[in-house]
Structures are given as structure tokens and as C-alpha cells.
C-alpha positions as CSV (number, residue, x, y, z in Angstrom):
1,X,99.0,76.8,102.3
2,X,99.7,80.1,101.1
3,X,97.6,80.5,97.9
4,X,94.6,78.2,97.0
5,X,93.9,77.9,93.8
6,X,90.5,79.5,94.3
7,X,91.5,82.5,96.5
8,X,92.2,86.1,94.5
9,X,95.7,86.3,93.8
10,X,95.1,90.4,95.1
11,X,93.9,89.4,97.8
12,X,96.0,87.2,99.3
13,X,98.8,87.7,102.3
14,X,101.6,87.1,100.3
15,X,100.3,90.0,97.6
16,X,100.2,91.9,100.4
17,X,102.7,91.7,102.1
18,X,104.7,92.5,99.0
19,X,103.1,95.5,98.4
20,X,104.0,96.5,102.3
21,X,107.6,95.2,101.6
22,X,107.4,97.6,98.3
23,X,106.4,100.8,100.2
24,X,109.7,100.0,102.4
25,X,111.5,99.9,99.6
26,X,110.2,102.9,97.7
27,X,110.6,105.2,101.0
28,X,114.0,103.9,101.9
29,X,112.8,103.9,105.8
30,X,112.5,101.6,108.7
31,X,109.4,102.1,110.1
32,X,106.2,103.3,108.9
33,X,102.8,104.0,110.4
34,X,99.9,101.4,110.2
35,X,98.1,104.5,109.1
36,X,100.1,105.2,106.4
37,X,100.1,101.7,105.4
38,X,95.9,101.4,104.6
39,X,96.4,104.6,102.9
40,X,99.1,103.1,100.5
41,X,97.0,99.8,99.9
42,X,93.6,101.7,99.5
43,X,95.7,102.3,95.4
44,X,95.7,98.9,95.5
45,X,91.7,98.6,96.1
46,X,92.3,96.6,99.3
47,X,90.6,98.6,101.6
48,X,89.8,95.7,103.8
49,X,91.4,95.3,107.3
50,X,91.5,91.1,107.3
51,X,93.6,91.6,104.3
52,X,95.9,94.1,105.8
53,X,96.3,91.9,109.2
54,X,97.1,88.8,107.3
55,X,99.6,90.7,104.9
56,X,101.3,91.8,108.2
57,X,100.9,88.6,109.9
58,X,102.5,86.9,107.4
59,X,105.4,89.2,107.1
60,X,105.7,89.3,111.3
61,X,105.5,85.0,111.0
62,X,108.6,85.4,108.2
63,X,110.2,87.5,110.5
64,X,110.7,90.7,108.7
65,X,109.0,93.2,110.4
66,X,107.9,93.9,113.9
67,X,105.9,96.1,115.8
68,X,105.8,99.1,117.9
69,X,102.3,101.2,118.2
70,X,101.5,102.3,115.6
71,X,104.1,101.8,113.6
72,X,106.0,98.8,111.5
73,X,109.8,98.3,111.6
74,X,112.0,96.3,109.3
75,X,114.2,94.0,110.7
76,X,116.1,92.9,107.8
């Protein structure tokens, strides 16, 4: 299940992974740093790393990105 009915909407993987997909989008680049990432979602108050690991599991399970230490590349 991705959302449960009695999970916070902002703080679930699939919010999160959006707003990783978003800072893609808004830079126009392929990779970015995992550092620059928790900076990015710390606007977003989610300043906690579970939330950040499931965001990028989820997007690394879809087959979006993948990773190379320390940073995040787009695949699609």
C-alpha cells in the first residue's frame, strides 16, 4: 500500500519522492547530491532521514533514479 488512510499525506514516500522528482525538474540536471537533497526537503519541514530513504526507495523501486555516492541520477 502506498498511502494509508491514517499516515500524513507529507510524510509519505510518494510526497516525497515528488518533491525529489520536482528539484530534478526545477534544476534541469541529472544528478544531484544526497546533500543537496535534505537541504531542499528541510523547506518542506521533513527533516527526517526515514522519510528521505523511503522517498528514494520508492523512486529507486519505480526505477527512476539510481545511485552513485553521493549523488542521485535520473534515468528517465
Amino acid at each position: 500500500m502506498l498511502l494509508s488512510k491514517d499516515e500524513n499525506i507529507k510524510t509519505s514516500s510518494v510526497y516525497v519522492a515528488s518533491l525529489i522528482l520536482k528539484m530534478f525538474q526545477k534544476r534541469k540536471l541529472k544528478k544531484l547530491s544526497i546533500f543537496e537533497v535534505a537541504e531542499e526537503l528541510k523547506k518542506y519541514d521533513i527533516e527526517h532521514y526515514r522519510q528521505v530513504i523511503f522517498g528514494l526507495s520508492f523512486l529507486y523501486s519505480a526505477g527512476v533514479v539510481d545511485f552513485k555516492e553521493p549523488y542521485i541520477y535520473t534515468l528517465k
